[in-house]
N, C-alpha and C positions, 0 to 999 in steps of 0.2 A: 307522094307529094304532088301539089297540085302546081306545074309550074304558071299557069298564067294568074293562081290568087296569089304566088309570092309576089310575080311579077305588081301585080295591086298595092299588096304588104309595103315592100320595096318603094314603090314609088308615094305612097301614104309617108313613106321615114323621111325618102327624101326631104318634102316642107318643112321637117324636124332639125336639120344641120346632122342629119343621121354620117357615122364615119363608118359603122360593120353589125353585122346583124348574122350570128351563127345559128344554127340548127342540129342537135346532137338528138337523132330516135334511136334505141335500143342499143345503145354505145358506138355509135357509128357518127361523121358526117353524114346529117342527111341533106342542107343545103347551105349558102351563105353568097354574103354579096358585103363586100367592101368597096365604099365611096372612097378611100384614102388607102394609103399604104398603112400596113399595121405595123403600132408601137404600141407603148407604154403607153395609158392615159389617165389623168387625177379619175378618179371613181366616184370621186364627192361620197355620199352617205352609203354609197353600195359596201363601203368601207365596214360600216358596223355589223354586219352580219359576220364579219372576219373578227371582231372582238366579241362578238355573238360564239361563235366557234371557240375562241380561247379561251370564254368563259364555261364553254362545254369541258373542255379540258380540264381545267381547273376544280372544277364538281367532282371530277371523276379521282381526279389527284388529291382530294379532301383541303385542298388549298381555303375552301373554305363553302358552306351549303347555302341553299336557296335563302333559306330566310338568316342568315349571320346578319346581326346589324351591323350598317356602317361604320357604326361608331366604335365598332371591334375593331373593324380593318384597317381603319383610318385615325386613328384619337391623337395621333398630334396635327389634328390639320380640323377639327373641332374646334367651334368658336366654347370660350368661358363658358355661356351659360344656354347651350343647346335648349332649345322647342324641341317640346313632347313629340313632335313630329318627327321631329330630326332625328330625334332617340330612337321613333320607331322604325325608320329607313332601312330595308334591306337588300341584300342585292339580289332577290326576287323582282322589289321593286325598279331598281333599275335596269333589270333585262326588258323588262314590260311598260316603259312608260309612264309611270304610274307613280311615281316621286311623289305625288303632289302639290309641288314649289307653284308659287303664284304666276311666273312664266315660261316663257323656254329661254336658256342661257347658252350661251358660246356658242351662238346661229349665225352662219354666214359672214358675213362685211364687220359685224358687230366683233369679230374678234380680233382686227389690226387697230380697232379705234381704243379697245381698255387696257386701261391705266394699271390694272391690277395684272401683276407677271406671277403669282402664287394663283395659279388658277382652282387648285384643290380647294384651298380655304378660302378662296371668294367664292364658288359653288355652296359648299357648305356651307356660308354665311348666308345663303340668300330666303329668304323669307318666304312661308307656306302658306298655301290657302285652302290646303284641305289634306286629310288624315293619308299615308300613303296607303297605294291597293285601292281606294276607291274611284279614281277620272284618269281617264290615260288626257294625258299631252306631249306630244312629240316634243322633245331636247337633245340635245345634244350632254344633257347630265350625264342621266346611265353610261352610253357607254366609254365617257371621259373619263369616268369615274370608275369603272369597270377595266379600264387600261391601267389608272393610278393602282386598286389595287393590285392587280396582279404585280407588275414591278414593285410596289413596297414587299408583296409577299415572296417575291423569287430575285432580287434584287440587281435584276436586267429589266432590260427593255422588254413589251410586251412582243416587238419583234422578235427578237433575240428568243422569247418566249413558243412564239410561232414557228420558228423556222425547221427545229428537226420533227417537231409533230404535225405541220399541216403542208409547211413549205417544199421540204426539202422532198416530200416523199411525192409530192405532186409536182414533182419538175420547175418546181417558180423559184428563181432566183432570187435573192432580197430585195424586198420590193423599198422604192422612199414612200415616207409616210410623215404626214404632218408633224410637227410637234410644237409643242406650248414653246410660253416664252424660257424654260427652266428647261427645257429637251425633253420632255416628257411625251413620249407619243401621244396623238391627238386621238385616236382609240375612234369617233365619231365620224371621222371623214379624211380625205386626202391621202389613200392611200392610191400607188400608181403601179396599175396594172396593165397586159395588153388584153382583150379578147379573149383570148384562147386559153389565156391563164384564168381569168374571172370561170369561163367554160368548163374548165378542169377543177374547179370551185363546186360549179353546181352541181357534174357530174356523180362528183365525190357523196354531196346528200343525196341525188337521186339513188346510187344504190347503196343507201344506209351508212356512208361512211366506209365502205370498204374499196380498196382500190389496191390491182394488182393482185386480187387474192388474198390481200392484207385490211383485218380491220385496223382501222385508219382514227377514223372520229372514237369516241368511247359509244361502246354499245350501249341504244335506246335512247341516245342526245337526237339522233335525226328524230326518232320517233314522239319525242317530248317538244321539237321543234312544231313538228305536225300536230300534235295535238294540242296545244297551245294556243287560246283565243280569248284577245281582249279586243271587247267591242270599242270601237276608235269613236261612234258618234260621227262622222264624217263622211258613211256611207262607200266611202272606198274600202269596204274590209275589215278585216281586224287584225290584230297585230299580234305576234308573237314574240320568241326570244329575240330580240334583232333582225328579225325578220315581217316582213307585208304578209300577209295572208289574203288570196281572191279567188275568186267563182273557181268552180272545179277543184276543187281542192288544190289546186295551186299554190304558193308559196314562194316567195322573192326578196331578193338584196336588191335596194333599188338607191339609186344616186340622183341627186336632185333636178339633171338637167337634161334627164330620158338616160341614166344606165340603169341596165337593169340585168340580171341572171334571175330567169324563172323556171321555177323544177314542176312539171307536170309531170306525176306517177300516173295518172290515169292514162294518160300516151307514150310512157317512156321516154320522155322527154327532156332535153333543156333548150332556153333561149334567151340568147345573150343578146343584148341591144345597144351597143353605145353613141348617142348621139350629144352635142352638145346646143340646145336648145336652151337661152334664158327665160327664157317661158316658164318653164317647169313643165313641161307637157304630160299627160296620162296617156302615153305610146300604148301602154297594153290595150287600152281599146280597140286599137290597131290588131294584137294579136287576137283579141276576140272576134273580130269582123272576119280578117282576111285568113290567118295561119291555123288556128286551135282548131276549126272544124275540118280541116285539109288535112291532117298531118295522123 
């Protein structure tokens, strides 16, 4: 490791509100640097890669398959007289963005202001503007809805859901995590992790889901993870099960205010970044510049 481009790195985060910034090569600390004492912190959308994950599970458990329409999973929460569209909805299409609904729903600030506390069937009501599988747009649908069903099909919480398959065996205590106005986990964002728990996150895909000698994830979910690509139109990447996809074959959980857990196989790598910037910032730029050719 190069220490004077971390030092670079480092000080690039800094202008970010950056709080910790980890380094794991070949299962090791390789470096880090904490601006704060480390806690718990909201993870915003880095969240969904972890219902990304549960929905890994669930495939694997026959709870139910890529293309199950929704309207299987969910039919009391179906408006009367469903769009063609709605019919054709799977949860393929919700791991991929790719819903097709006319915009993104339950984003941000927008969700202390509505009215509507049945959050399932106001999602489901909401009106399409094109066939799903054909235009990704980032929502917060999938994996809302990706949280709802697992809890209708296992009749816990998606937590509860989580905890002896991804949690317990990866040392992370029960984490808080959003939920609707009904308790329903918010599946999409807010869930509260520290660093080092997010780290033992990406660890976990980096080597394929097994940890401790134990596989862990359901074998060939990492590798369905990686090989996974919708083009975003947006020129940042493309996107996978709940997951960012970038340059190097890279791959990352990313939360909207600079978190990020990014798994680089090509270095043996992961790197954790938690900063709270209202910006929105594109930090890995950052790692592209200063860390990725170092390491």
């Amino acid at each position: 490791m190069n220490e004077h481009q971390f030092e670079l790195f480092c000080r690039a985060l800094s202008e970010h509100a950056a709080d910790h910034v980890i380094v794991y090569q070949h299962g090791k600390l390789l470096t880090r640097h904490d601006w704060v004492p480390e806690a718990r912190q909201n993870q915003y959308s880095l969240s969904k890669s972890f219902t990304g994950t549960a929905a890994g599970f669930a495939l694997a458990e026959g709870l139910f398959e890529m293309d199950t329409r929704i309207s299987e999973l969910l039919p009391d929460y179906m408006p009367a007289n469903p769009c063609e569209e709605l019919k054709e909805l799977s949860v393929r299409h919700l791991l991929t963005m790719t819903a097709g609904q006319q915009k993104p729903l339950l984003m941000g600030d927008s969700r202390k202001t509505l009215k509507e506390t049945d959050w399932t069937s106001y999602v489901l009501s909401a009106p399409f503007s094109d066939r799903p599988g054909r235009v990704f747009m980032y929502s917060n649908t999938g994996p809302y809805l990706i949280s709802r069903i697992i809890e209708e099909k296992t009749g816990g919480s998606l937590t509860d859901y989580l905890m002896p398959r991804l949690f317990e065996p990866l040392d992370i205590p029960c984490p808080e995590w959003e939920e609707d106005p009904e308790g329903h986990i918010f599946g999409a964002g807010g869930m509260v992790l520290s660093s080092s728990e997010v780290m033992r996150f990406g660890q976990l895909y980096l080597q394929q889901g097994v940890w401790n000698g134990k596989q862990i994830l359901p074998d060939g979910w990492v590798r369905k993870v990686e090989r996974t690509a919708i083009p975003t139109g947006r020129g940042d990447g493309e996107y996978s099960l709940l997951f960012w996809k970038s340059r190097n074959d890279t791959y990352s959980a990313v939360g909207k205010f600079g978190q990020y857990c990014t798994i680089c196989p090509e270095k043996d790598a992961v790197i954790v970044i938690n900063a709270l910037d209202k910006d929105d910032p594109n930090l890995l730029e950052y790692v592209w510049t200063y860390l990725y050719p170092y390491i």
